[in-house]
N, C-alpha and C positions, 0 to 999 in steps of 0.2 A: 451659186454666183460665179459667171465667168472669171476666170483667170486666180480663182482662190486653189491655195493648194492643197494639196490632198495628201501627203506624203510627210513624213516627218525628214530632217535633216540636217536637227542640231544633234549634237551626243546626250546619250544620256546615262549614267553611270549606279549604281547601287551597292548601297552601304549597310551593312550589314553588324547589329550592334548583338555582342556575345562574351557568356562567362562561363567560366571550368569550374563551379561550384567546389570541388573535389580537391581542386589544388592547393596542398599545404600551404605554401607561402601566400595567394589570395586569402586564405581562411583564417592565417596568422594577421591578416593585415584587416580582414572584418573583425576579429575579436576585437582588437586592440582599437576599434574605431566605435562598435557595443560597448565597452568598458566607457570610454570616454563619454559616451551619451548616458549611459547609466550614472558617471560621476554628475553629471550637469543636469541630472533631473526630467530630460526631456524623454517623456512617453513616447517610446514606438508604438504602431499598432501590430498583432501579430503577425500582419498580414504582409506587411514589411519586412520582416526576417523569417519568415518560413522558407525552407528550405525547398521548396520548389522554386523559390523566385530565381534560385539560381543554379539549377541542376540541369547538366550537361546532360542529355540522354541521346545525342548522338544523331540529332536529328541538323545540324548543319552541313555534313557530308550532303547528305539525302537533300537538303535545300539547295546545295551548290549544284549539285547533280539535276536537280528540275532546272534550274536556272541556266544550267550551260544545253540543255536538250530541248526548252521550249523558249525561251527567250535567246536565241546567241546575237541579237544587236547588241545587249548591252557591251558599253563601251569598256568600261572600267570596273572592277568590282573593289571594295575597299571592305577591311573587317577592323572594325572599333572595338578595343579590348582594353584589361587594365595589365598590360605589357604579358598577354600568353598568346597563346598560337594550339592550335591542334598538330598534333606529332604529326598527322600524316597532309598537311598540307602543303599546297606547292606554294612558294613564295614566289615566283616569275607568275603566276597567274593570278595571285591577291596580294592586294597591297595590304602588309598590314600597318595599324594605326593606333598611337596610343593614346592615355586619355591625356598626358601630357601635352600634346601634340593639337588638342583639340580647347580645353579647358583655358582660361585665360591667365597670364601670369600672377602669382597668390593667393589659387584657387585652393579653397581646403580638400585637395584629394587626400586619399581616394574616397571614390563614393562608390556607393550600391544599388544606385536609385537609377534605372530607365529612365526615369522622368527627368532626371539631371540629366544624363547622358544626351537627353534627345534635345535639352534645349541649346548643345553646342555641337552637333553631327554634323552639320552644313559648313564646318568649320575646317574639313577635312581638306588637308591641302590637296591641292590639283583639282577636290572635285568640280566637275560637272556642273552648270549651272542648274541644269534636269538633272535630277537624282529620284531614284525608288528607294524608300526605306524599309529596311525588313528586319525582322528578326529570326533567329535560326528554327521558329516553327514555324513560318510561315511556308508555303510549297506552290511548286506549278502543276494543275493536272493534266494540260492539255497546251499548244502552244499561244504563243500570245505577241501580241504585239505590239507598235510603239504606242498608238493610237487608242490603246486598251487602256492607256496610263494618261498620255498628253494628245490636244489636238495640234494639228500641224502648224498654227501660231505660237506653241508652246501652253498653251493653257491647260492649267492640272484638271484630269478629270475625276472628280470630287465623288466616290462613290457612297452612295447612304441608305443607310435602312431608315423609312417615314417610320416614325413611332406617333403614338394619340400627341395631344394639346398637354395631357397633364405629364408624360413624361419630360416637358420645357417647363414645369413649375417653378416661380424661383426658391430657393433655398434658402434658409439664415444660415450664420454661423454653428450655428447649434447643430442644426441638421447635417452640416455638413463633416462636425467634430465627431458624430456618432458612425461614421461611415467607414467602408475600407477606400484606403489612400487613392486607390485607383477611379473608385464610383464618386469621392469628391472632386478628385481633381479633373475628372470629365465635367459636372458638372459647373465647379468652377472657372474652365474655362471656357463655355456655353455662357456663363454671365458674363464675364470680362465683355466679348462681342456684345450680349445683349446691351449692356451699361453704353457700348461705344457709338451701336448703329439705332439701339430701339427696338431690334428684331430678333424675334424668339425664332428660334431652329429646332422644330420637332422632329430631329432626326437623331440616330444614332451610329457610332461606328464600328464596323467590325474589325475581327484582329486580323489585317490580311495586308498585303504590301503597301505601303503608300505615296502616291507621285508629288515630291515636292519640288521647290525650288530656292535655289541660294538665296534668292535678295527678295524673296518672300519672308522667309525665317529673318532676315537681319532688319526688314518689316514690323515684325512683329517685337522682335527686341527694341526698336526704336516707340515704341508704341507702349510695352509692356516692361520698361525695364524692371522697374521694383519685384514686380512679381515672376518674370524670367529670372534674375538674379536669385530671387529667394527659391525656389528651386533648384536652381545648379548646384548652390552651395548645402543645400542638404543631402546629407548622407544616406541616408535612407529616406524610401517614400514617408509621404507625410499626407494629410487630411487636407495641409496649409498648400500643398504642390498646387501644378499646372501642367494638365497631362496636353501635349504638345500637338501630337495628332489633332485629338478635338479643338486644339486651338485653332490650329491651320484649317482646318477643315471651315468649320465656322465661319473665319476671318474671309477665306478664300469666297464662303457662297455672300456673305452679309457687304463685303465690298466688289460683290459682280466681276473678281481675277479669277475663278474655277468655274466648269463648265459639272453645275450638277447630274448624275445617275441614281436613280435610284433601283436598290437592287434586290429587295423583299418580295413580297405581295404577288400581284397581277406579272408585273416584271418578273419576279425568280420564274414565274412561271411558261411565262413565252421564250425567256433564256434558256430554260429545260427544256422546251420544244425545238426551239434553235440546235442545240447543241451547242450550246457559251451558256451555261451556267455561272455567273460570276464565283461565288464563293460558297464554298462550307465549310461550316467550322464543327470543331467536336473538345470537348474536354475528358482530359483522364480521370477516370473517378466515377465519372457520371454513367447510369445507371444501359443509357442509349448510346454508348461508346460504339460497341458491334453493329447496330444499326447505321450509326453514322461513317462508320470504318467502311462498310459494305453499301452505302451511295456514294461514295469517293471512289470506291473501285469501278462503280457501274455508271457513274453520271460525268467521273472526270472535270469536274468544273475548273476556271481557266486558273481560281486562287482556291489551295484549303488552309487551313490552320489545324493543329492536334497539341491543344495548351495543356501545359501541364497543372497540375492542382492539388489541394491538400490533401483531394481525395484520391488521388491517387495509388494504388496496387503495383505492387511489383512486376504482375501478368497486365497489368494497363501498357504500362512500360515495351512489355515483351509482345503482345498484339502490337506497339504501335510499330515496332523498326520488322513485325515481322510484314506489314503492309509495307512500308517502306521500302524494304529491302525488295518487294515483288513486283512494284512499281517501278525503282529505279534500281535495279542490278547491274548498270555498265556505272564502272569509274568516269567520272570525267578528267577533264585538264584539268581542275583546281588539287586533282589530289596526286603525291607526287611518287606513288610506286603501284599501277596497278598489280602489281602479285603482293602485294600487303591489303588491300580493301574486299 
């Protein structure tokens, strides 16, 4: 269409939510927040305090380092923490953020829960009304651009893997009590949208950046409070959560504000041919690690992920930063002495 534009030329900024598993004081401050839940009766699942949920392996250097070599529009980069910081980061090139700073006043911090965390990150002062969300596994493999995230009216571009009919089944309670915290609250937040609009969403999302925006999220809080609120304030995931992503995601295609991609199938595969691979993902643990380590090296796609997990090895560990480290060996500016990295 004449005279549409083609160019992006608002800012767009990315937030980055992270925890030091390892540090004394966080771990004195999870105890003492386990105790409490265990005095009050309330069942964690284990899948909510496993200790992968919150282990530093050192993979945010490495994310900040894609990020400043394939992406250098972004405007602003912020890092949401519960008041740490990594030793070797520069503070003139990340804003850091605490969760006081984000959380609303009487909020029962601190919490442990992503899922909390993510339903007040747009909350981050200064940001951006375009903001990328990431987490310190997520990576770049190739450069990227603004357009790869938003169209130039600003519209988020919503990327998804189509799954069958039956993976939109709806769910009971029951079904959903039986689950780990994270597969109910994707699904639970797939009904929320169905309940609003009537429309089932046969899709699924990957672990990989995601393009939001401000007054989408404060959207959704106007729309969802009960069950927004009932996640922030829990401390650990929960069955009862609302994983935030699949909300937005959801909400964004079933009210016609995101511009859907779909990035599986027939697509992964003309992507491969392109040379834009949207994504791949790999878990530690899993059996096809090396396989998947060794098509990140050779396909480069534009996002990968390498999540961590129960099953994970010490040598899963030691493969991942040893890819990392062959991938991205230059310091960038977020870190603040190259003769120490």
């Amino acid at each position: 269409m004449a005279g549409m534009a083609t160019t992006i030329t608002f800012p767009i900024d990315a937030v980055y939510i992270w925890v030091d598993g390892a540090d004394p004081a966080w771990r004195a401050r999870r105890q003492a927040a386990l105790d409490r839940m265990a005095s009050s009766a309330v069942a964690l699942h284990e899948n909510a305090v496993n200790e992968c949920r919150f282990q530093d392996n050192g993979e945010l250097r490495y994310s900040l380092r894609s990020l400043a070599r394939f992406a250098p529009w972004v405007r602003r980069v912020y890092l949401l923490t519960d008041s740490q910081k990594p030793q070797w980061l520069d503070e003139t090139s990340v804003r850091l953020v605490r969760h006081e700073d984000v959380f609303p006043p009487g909020s029962p911090l601190p919490v442990f829960s992503s899922s909390a965390i993510e339903t007040v990150q747009h909350r981050v002062p200064g940001l951006a009304e375009h903001f990328i969300s990431l987490n310190d596994d997520f990576l770049l493999g190739c450069p990227v651009e603004e357009t790869d995230f938003f169209l130039p009216d600003g519209t988020p571009r919503i990327w998804l893997a189509r799954r069958s009919s039956r993976h939109a089944r709806w769910r009971t309670e029951e079904e959903l009590a039986s689950m780990s915290p994270h597969e109910a609250g994707s699904i639970r937040a797939r009904q929320l949208v169905q309940e609003r609009f009537g429309m089932v969403s046969p899709y699924s999302l990957r672990h990989f950046p995601k393009p939001m925006t401000v007054s989408t999220m404060d959207e959704l809080w106007e729309t969802f409070p009960d069950e927004l609120d009932a996640t922030m304030r829990m401390p650990f995931r929960s069955y009862k959560n609302v994983v935030i992503p699949v909300l937005y995601a959801c909400w964004m295609l079933a009210s016609g504000k995101g511009s859907p991609r779909t990035i599986n199938g027939v697509f992964q595969v003309l992507d491969a041919l392109r040379g834009r691979l949207r994504h791949l993902g790999a878990s530690l643990g899993d059996s096809n690690l090396p396989h998947k380590c060794a098509m990140i090296r050779r396909l480069r796609p534009l996002t990968f992920c390498l999540n961590d997990s129960e099953k994970a090895r010490p040598e899963d560990r030691t493969a991942m930063l040893q890819l990392l480290q062959e991938l991205f060996p230059v310091p960038s500016r977020f870190e603040k002495d190259i003769f120490s990295c």
